[in-house]
N, C-alpha and C positions, 0 to 999 in steps of 0.2 A: 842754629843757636845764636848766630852773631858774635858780636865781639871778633878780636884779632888775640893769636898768642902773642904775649909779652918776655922783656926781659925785662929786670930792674936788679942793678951791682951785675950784671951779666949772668943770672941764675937764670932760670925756665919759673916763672911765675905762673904759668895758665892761662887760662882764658880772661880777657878782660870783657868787666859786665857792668863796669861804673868808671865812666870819670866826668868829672864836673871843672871846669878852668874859668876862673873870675877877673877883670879887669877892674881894680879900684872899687869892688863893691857896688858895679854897676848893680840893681834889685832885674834888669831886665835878663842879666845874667843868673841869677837863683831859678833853681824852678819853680812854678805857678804853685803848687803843691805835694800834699804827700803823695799820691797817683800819680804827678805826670815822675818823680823823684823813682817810682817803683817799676815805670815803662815808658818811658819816653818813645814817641811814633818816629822817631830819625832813626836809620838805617845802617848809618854811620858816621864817622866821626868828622867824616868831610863836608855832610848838609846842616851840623853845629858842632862847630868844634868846641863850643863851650857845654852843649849838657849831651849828656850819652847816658840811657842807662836799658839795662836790659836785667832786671833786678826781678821783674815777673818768671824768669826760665831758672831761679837761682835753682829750684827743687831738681833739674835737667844734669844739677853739676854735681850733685853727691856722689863721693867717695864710693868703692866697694866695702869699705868699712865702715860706711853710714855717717862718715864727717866732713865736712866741709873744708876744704883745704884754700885758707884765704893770704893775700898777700897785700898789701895797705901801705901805696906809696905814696911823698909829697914830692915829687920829681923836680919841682922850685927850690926846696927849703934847703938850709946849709946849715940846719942844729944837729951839731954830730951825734951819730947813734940814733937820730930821730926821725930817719926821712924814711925807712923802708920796717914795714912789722909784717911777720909772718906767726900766722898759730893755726890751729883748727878749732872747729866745735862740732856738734852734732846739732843745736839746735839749730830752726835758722830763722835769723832774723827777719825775715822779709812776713813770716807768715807767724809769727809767734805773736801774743797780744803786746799793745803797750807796756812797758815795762817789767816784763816775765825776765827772771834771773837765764844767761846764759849759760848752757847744759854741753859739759863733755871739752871746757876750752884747756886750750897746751899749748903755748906759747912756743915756737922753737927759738925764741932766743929770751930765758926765764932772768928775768933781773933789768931789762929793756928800759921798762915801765912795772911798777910795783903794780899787782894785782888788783888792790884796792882803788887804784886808777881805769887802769884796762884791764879786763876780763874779754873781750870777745865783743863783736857787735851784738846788738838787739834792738827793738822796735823803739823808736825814741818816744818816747812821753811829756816830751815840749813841742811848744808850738812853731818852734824852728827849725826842725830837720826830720827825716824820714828812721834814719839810724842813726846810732850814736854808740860810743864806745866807752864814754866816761861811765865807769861802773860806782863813782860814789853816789851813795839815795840824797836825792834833791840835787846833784851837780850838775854843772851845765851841759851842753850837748858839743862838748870836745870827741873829737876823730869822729867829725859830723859826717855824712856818707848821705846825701838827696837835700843838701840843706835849700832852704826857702826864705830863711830870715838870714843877711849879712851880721857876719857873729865881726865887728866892729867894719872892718872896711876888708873883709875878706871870708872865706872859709875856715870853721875852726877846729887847729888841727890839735896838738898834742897839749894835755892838758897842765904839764909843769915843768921848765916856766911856759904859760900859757902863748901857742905860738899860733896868730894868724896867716894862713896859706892861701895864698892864689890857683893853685891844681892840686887836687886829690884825684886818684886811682886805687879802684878796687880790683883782683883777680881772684880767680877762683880757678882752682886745678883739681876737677874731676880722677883724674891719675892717681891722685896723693902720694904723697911722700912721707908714709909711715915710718921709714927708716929715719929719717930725717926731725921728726916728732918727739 
């Protein structure tokens, strides 16, 4: 299944199945597109350390409870309370159409980011990233996840105030932590 398990704040995050690291908004650093964003052919994080994604095996990580146990970190950034998000959903992004509302999301930590910001990931519906998190209709593609277009000289992460990121990391924990939801 690839990926390596993670820690981030020293919890048990899961499996990682995305991370993306950008120098100064190099574009050779974005990926080529929505495809290479959803499977990238490197193996691991050693033969590019800037794109990783293994986002094709996401269906591999479902829960015994049918949801998605995701964790969404910016490992660079220093906006407190804004650098690690943990929730679930049952839908899952990777295979759901362009902009289908996200089904079954719980934040484990509810007041983070107000809902009407983040909901969950889902299929982005701009022409700059593969997933997105900004859950307002027509917003930009903040808590980008496969981005392709440099959202100004970086990755864009959390949508207010509007923070550009040099690393994002996706996990997903097969295990779930229901209790914990």
């Amino acid at each position: 299944m690839g990926g390596t398990i993670g820690t981030a704040a020293g919890y048990n995050v899961g499996q990682l199945i995305f991370s993306h690291r950008t120098d100064k908004g190099v574009q050779a650093e974005f990926f080529a597109n929505k495809e290479e964003a959803r499977s990238c052919t490197w193996n691991s994080l050693e033969q590019s350390p800037h794109k990783y994604s293994r986002l094709a095996e996401l269906e591999q990580h479902r829960a015994g409870d049918g949801a998605f146990y995701f964790t969404l970190v910016y490992p660079n950034d220093r906006t407190p309370g804004k650098t690690i998000f943990q929730w679930k959903q049952t839908s899952n992004p990777v295979t759901s159409k362009p902009g289908s509302p996200v089904v079954g999301f719980v934040s484990k930590n509810p007041g983070q980011l107000p809902v009407d910001l983040f909901g969950g990931l889902w299929m982005g519906n701009t022409h700059a990233t593969f997933l997105q998190g900004d859950a307002r209709p027509g917003g930009l593609w903040f808590m980008a996840v496969g981005e392709h277009i440099p959202f100004g000289v970086g990755i864009a992460g959390v949508p207010e105030p509007a923070v550009v990121v040099d690393f994002v990391q996706l996990f997903v924990d097969p295990a779930g932590d229901a209790d914990a939801l």
